[in-house]
N, C-alpha and C positions, 0 to 999 in steps of 0.2 A: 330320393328318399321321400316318405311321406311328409315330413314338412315342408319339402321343395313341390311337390305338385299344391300341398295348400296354400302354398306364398304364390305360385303361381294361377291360382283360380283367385285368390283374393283381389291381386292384379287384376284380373280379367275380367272378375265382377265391377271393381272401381269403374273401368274403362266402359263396359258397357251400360253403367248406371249413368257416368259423363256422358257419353253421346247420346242418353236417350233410348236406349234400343230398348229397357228393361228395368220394371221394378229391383229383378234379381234377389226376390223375396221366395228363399228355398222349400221353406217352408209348404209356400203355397202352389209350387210346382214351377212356376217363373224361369229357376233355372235348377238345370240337374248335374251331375255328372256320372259318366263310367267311368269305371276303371277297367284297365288292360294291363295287365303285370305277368313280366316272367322274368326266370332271373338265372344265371350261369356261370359254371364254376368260373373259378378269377382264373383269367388266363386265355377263355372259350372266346374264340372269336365270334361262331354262330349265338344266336340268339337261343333262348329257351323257348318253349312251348307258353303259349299265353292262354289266360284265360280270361274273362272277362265279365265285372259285376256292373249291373246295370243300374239307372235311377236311381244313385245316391243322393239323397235331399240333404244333407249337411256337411261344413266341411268338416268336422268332428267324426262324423261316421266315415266320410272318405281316408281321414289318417287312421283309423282303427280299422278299415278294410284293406286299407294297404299294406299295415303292417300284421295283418294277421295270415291275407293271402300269401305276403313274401316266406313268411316261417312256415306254413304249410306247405308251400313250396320248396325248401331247402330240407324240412324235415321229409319229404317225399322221395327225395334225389337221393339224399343220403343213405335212406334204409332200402335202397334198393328198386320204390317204387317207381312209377309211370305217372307221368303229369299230361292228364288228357286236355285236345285242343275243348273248351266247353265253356259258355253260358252260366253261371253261377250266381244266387241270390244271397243278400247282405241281408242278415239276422240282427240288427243293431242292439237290442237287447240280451239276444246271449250272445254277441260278439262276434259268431262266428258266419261263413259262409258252404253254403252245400249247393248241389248240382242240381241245374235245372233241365240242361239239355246239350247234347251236342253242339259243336260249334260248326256251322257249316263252311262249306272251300265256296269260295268265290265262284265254281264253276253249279254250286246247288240253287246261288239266287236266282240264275235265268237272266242275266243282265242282257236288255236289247234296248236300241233306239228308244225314244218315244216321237215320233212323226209329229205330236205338236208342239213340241219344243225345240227352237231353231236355236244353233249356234248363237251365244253373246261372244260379240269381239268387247274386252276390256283393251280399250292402249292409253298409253301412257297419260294422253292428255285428259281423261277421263279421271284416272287413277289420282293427278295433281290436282284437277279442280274439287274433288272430296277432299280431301289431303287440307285443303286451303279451306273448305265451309266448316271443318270438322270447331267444336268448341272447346276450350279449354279444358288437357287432360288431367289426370291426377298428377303426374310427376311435374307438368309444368306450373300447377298451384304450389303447390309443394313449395316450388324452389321459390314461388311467389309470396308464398309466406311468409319465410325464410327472410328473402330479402327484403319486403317490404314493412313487414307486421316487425323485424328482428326476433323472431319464435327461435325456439331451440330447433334442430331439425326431428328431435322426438315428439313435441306437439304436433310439427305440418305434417307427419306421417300418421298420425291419428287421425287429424282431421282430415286426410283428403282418405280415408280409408270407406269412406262414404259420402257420395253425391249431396243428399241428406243432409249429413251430419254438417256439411264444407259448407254447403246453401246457408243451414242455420246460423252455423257460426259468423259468415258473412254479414248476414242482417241483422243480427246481435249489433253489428260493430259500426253498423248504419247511426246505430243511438248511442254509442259511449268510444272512447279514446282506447279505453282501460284494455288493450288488447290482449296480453299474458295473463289479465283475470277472467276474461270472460273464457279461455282457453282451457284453464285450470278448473272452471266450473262443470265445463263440458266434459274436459276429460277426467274430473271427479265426479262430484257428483251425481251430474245430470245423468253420465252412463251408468254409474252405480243403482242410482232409482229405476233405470231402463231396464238395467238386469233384473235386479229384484220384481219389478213387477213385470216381466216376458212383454215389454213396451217395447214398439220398432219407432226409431226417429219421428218417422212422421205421427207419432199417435203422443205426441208430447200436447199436453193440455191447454198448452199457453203461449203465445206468439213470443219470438226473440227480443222483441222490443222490450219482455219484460223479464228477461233474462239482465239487459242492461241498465233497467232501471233498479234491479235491487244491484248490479257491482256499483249502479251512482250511488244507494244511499250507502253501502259500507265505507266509500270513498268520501261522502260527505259526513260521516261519522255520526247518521243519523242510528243507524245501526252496530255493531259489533259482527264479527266473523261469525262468532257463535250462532247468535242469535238470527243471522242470516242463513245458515243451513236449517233452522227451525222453519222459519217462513218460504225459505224453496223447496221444503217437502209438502209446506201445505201447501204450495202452489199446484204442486201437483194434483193435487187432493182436489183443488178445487176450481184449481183453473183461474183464480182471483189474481188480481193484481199485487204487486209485492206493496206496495203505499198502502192497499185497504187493508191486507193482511195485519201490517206493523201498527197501525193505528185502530182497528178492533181488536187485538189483542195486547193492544197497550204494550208496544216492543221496542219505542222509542229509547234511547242507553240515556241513563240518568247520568245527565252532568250537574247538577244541583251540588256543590262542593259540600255546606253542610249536612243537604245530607247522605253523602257518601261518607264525609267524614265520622256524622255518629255508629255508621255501621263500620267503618275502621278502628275505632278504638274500642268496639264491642268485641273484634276479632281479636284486640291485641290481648284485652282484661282475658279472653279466655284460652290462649293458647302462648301461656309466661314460657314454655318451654323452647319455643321456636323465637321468642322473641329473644331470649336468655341465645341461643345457638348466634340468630344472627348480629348481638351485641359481641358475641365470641369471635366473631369471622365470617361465619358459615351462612354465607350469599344468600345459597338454596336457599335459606331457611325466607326468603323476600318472597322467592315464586308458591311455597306455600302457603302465604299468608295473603296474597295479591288471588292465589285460587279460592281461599276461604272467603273472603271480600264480595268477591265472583259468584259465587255461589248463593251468599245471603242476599245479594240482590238482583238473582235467577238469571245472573249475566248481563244485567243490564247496564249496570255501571261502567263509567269510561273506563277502558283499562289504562291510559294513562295517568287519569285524575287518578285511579287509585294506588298507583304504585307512586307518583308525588305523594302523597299526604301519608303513607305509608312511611316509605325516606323519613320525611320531616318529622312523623312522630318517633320514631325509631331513633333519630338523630337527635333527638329534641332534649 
């Protein structure tokens, strides 16, 4: 199916970005593929007639080449037509693919010798000593992650999906413990800003080191959650440090008890109806006033300190 040749070119990409061999940046010609597809009634021992598109740069264009050759294929056989041996180019824009040229017989290239290329003997003991220099694959991080980091096996499949990405993540982890956050970072955020802005790994503005310096300060509670996705966009933006970010922009979370507290009972005096709900029963009615809290003080506040003094007024 088309989603099995792109699982299998993703594979293939991993492995050859591990060993080195390749950017495997499609984009920029690095790595290509064809496609050769043909297909026969269920039951047909012989194979169909193939056809074949050349220099696909994306695996997106490869799964809409494949699936659009196979239906032109089956809608051909059916109504009667003829599916010629040929050469075909991929229109990725209007989707479809039309004919370039004949496909020629093995017997058209003129295959001879070439006199200066002498037989390679590959044996065995050749084939072992690569086999042994090779470096750690995707599937063998993978499981490395797994067992060492305790990752779900959804995160180690993300991150070995790229040399890149696996490097980064790595050396994020050289500077903090926080393993599963800085995990969650990458495979939120960090890919989410990479999408949006058409950013390949490597063009990330800012060394991993400071990837793990903003999971230390949410962990040191210098910061909030919130207010850390604030400051890792501007990192992007500018390439700064997360510490200068948070302290030129005054991002530090106010633990100052009173005064979180005079902005808690400013919430309570104007919203009698949620306070009336949660003297009723009605819990939620806590996470919308702990939101309102949140808000007057642009996220800054602790969110523990202010769901304590919340409780206590409430209770009071």
């Amino acid at each position: 199916s088309a989603e099995e040749a792109r699982a299998f070119l993703e594979k293939l990409k991993a492995i050859l970005q591990f060993i080195d061999v390749s950017d495997c940046k499609m984009q920029e010609g690095s790595l290509r593929a064809d496609v050769n597809l043909s297909v026969r009634p269920k039951g047909q021992k012989e194979f169909g007639v193939r056809t074949e598109m050349k220099n696909l740069n994306s695996f997106k264009a490869i799964v809409r080449a494949i699936e659009y050759e196979a239906k032109r294929h089956v809608e051909e056989i059916e109504s009667g037509g003829i599916i010629y041996r040929e050469t075909r180019r991929w229109d990725d824009d209007k989707g479809i693919s039309y004919a370039m040229r004949d496909k020629e017989q093995a017997e058209d290239y003129r295959y001879f010798p070439e006199p200066n290329l002498p037989p390679i003997i590959i044996d065995d003991e050749w084939i072992n000593s690569i086999k042994k220099s090779l470096p750690e694959l995707p599937d063998a991080r993978k499981q490395r992650y797994i067992k060492d980091y305790y990752l779900p096996e959804y995160d180690a499949n993300i991150l070995t999906t790229s040399k890149v990405l696996s490097d980064f993540f790595e050396k994020t982890l050289q500077h903090t413990d926080n393993t599963k956050a800085v995990s969650n970072w990458i495979m939120g955020d960090l890919m989410r800003i990479l999408k949006e802005r058409e950013l390949e790994v490597d063009e990330i503005p800012f060394p991993p080191e400071y990837l793990a310096n903003l999971v230390s300060l949410i962990d040191k509670g210098v910061i909030s959650g919130n207010i850390a996705k604030k400051v890792f966009a501007k990192m992007f933006d500018s390439g700064k440090e997360p510490e200068a970010i948070v302290k030129e922009e005054g991002l530090e979370v106010v633990t100052d008890e009173d005064a979180i507290k005079e902005v808690v009972l400013k919430v309570l005096e104007s919203n009698p109806a949620s306070v009336a709900d949660y003297k009723a029963g009605k819990t939620k009615a806590l996470g919308f006033l702990v939101g309102q809290v949140m808000r007057a003080t642009k996220g800054k506040a602790d969110p523990k300190l202010v769901n304590k003094l919340l409780v206590q007024e409430l209770n009071g």
